[in-house]
N, C-alpha and C positions, 0 to 999 in steps of 0.2 A: 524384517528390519534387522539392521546390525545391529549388536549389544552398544553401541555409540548412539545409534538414532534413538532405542529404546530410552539409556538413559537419558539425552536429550529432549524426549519430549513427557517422558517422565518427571524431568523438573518443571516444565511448565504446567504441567496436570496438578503437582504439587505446589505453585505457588500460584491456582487456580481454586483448589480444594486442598487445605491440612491433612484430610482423611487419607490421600493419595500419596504422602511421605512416607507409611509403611511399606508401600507397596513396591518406592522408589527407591528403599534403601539397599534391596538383592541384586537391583540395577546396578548400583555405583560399588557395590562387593565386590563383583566379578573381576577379572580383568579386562583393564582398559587402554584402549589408546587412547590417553589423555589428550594428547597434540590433535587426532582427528578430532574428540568429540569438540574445544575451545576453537577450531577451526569451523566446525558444522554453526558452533551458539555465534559465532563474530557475522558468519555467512547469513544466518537467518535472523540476525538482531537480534536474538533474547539471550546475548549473556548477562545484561543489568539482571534479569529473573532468573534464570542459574547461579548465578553468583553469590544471587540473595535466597535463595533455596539451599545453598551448598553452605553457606559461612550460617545459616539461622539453624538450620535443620539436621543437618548431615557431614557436618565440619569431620567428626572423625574416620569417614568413610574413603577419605579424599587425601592423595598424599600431599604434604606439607609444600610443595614447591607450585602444586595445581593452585592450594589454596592461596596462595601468596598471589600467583599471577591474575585467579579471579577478582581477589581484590583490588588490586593494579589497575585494572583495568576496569571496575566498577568506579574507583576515582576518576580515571579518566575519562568514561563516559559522563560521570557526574560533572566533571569540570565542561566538559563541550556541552553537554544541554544546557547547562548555566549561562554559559556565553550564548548558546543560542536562543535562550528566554529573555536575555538582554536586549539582545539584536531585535527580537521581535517585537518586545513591549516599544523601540523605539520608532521601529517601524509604524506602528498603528499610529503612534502620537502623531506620526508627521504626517500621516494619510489622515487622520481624524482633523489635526490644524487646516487641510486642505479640503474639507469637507468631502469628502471621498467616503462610503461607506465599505465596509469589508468584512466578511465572512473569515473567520480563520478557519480552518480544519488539518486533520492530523498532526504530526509534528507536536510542540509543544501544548497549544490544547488540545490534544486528545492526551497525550499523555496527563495533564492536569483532570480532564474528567472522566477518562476510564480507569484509569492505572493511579491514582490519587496521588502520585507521588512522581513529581521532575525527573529524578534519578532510574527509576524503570521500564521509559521506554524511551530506546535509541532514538534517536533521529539527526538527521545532517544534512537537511534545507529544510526551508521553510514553506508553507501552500497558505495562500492566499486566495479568494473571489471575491474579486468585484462583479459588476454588472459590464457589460461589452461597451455601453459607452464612456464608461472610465477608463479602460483600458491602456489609451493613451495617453490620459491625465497621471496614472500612475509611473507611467515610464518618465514624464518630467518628473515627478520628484524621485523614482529613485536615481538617474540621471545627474539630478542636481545634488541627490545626496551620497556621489562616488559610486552608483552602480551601473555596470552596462551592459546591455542585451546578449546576451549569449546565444540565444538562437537566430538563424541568420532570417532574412528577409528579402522577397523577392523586390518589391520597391520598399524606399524607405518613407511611408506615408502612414496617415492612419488607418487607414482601408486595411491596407496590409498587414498592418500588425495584430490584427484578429482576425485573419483568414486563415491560420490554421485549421485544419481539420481535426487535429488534439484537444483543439479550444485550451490550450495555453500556450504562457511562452517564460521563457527563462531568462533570471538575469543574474548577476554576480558582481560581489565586491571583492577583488581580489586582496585589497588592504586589510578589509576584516575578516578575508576567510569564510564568506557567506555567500550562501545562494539564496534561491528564490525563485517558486514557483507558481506564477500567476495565472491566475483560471479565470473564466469567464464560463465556465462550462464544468460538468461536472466530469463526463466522458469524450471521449474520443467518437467520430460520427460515425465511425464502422462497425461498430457494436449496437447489437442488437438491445440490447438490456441499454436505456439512457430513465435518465430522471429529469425532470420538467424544472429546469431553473428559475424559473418564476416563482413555480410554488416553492423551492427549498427560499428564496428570500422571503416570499409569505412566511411562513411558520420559523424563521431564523428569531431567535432570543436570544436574551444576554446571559454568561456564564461569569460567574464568579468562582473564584479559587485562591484563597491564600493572598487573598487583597489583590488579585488579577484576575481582571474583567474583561471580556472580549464578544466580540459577535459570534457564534457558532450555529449550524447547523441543530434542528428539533433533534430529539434524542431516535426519532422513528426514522426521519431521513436521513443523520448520517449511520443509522445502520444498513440502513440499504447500500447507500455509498461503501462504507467497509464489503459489504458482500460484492458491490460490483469492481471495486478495486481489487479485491482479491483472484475474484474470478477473473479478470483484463488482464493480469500476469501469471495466469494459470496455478497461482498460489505456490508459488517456488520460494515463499517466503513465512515460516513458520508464524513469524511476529503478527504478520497479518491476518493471521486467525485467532491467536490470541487476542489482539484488537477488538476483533468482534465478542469473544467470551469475557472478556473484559468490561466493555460496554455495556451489557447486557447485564453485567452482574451487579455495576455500578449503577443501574437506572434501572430499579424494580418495581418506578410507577409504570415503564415504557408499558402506552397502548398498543396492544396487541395487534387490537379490531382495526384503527387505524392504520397501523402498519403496514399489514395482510392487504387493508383496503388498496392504500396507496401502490403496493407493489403490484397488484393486480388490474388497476388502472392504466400503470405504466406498461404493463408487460412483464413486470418483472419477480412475477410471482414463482417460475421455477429456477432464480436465480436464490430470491431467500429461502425458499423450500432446503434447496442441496447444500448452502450454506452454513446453515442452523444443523440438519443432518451430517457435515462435515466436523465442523466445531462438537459433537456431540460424540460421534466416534473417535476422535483424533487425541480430542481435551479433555472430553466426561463434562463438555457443559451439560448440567441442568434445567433444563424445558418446560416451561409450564406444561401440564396432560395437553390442553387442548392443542398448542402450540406444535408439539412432537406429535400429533395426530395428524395436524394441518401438513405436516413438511413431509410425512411421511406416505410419499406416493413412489409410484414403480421409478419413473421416468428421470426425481430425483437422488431414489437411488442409485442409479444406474451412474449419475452424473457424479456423486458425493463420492464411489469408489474409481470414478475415474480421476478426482480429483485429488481424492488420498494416494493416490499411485504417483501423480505428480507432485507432488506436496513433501513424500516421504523419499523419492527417490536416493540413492546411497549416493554421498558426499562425491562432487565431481564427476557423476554419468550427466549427459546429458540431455533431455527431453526428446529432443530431433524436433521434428516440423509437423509430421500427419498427428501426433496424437495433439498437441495442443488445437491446431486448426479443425480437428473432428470434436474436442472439446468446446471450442467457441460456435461452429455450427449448429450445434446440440441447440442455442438456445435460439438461431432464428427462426423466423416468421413466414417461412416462405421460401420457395426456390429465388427466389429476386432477393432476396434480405441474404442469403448465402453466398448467392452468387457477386455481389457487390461488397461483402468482406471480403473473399478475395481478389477480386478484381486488387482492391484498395489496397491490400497488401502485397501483391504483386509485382503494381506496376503505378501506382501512386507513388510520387515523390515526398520524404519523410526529412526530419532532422537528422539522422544521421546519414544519410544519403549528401543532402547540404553539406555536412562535415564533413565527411569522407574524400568527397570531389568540390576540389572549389573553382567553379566556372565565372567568369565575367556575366554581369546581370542580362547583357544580350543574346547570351546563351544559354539563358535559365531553362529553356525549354527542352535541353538536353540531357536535362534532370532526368526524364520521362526515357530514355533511353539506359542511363545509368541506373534506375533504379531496379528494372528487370534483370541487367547483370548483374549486380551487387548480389542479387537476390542467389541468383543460379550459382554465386560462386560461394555463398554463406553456404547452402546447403551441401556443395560440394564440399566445402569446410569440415561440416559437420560428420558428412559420410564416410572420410574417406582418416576421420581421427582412429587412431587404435582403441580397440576394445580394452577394458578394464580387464 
């Protein structure tokens, strides 16, 4: 790691565990590329937690113009989740007036029940699930209430508009600067690791915080969810491992035995295995014994340092294509369960494919041509950028 990465995620170790500011402060001695490392915390969302590790803990270590700009910019993230806790409390009202039921998840409740505090963790839209037959009940009201569908649609009916294979779809108020991301699902169908949406509305309860109450996700499913979120984007994003140490630390009744149960019902037991093992090496979470026994097998380590190589890579390299796709392989089920992620990635037509190429709907089927080239020319993209 560069002395920029170290110190980077040295502040989140420290505003994970207090014990960890000693360790954090020969990090932020040395010298730095200030501009890299506020570039790396903007890239992976935790400057709110750098900022509040550096101004609480560390203020003298940091020269006077860094500190000034992390503060800057701690208001300013404070001011945008404010408005967007706004947006949301108003959101549910009108979906609740409408009898519509809704799961909130990440974004501002999770910030309210892992991170206990609005202000420490970024977010800039919104995730919402309903059930798939609401789906297009919701689009009338947001609709009616100045929002409109962002993602396109091959017809404009209700069938359609939950045939995604993402299992959501996006909408946007360009007057209030808002988005919004509607589920009906919790993953994407080419993943191997999914969770049974049935049961995450069985066991959904109500969270309070701060006189704001919402529907959320059991504290054991949405940590599964955080692990498979993470691992879906091959963890290119520091925040979202914090997320889960976060979580975890905030919810000290979390059933274990259920958890473990659940993930290994689903399939999705060596997905929390390397996760928990990720979070552990990365952040210094703390494990229950039997916990860090449970995750600690060959197959997730393998996976957890495949995952830290991604996760840690130096500011602006980037990934390429074989190792995230030998990473998502890792976890199917079968030559048929492999074979049909990539298929799906391939040569399945995607939203940004939609975007990118916009054909008349009697052509939609040309999508399926477009998408294999997009693809051939992304990676050419990729191969043919200079080396760092």
């Amino acid at each position: 790691m560069s002395p920029e990465t170290k110190a980077l995620v040295g502040c989140v170790r420290a505003f994970l565990s207090p014990s960890e500011v000693a360790a954090l402060q020969p990090a932020l001695a040395q010298p730095l590329d200030w501009d890299v490392l506020l570039r790396m915390a903007d890239d992976h969302s935790v400057t709110p937690l750098v900022a509040y590790v550096v101004c609480q803990q560390t203020a003298g270590l940091v020269p006077a113009n860094i500190l000034q700009q992390l503060q800057e910019r701690f208001l300013q993230i404070t001011r945008n989740n404010l408005a967007g806790v706004q947006e949301w409390q108003r959101l549910l009202r009108a979906l609740s007036e409408a009898g519509i039921p809704v799961i909130s998840f990440k974004g501002p409740s999770l910030a309210l029940s892992a991170y206990g505090n609005l202000a420490l963790r970024e977010f800039h839209d919104l995730d919402l699930m309903v059930r798939s037959e609401h789906v297009w009940q919701v689009r009338d009201v947001l609709v009616r209430d100045g929002y409109s569908l962002w993602s396109p649609l091959v017809r404009e009916t209700e069938a359609a508009l939950v045939r995604s294979s993402n299992r959501q779809v996006c909408f946007t108020n360009k007057q209030r600067g808002s988005s919004l991301d509607l589920h009906w699902g919790a993953l994407h169908e080419m993943f191997s690791f999914q969770l049974d949406v049935e049961q995450l509305w069985q066991a959904a309860y109500v969270e309070s915080h701060e006189e704001i109450s919402f529907l959320s996700l059991s504290p054991e499913h949405l940590l599964l969810y955080l692990c498979a979120h993470g691992a879906k984007h091959c963890w290119r994003n520091l925040c979202w491992l914090c997320d889960i140490a976060c979580h975890i630390q905030s919810h000290p009744t979390t059933d274990w035995d259920a958890c473990t149960r659940m993930a290994e019902l689903a399939g999705c037991d060596l997905l929390l295995k390397h996760s928990l093992l990720l979070a552990e090496q990365v952040l210094g979470l703390q494990l229950p014994d039997r916990i860090r026994n449970y995750a600690d097998e060959e197959r997730a380590r393998v996976l957890a340092e495949i995952a830290q190589a991604l996760l840690l890579r130096e500011h602006g390299d980037h990934p390429g294509y074989l190792g995230p796709l030998r990473y998502h392989l890792a976890f199917a089920k079968g030559w048929r369960d492999g074979a049909s992620l990539v298929l799906e990635r391939v040569f399945v037509p995607a939203e940004p494919d939609w975007h990118s190429v916009r054909l008349p709907r009697p052509l939609y089927f040309l999508y399926y041509v477009v998408r294999p080239v997009r693809f051939v020319l992304e990676r050419l993209s990729v191969a043919l950028r200079p080396s760092r």
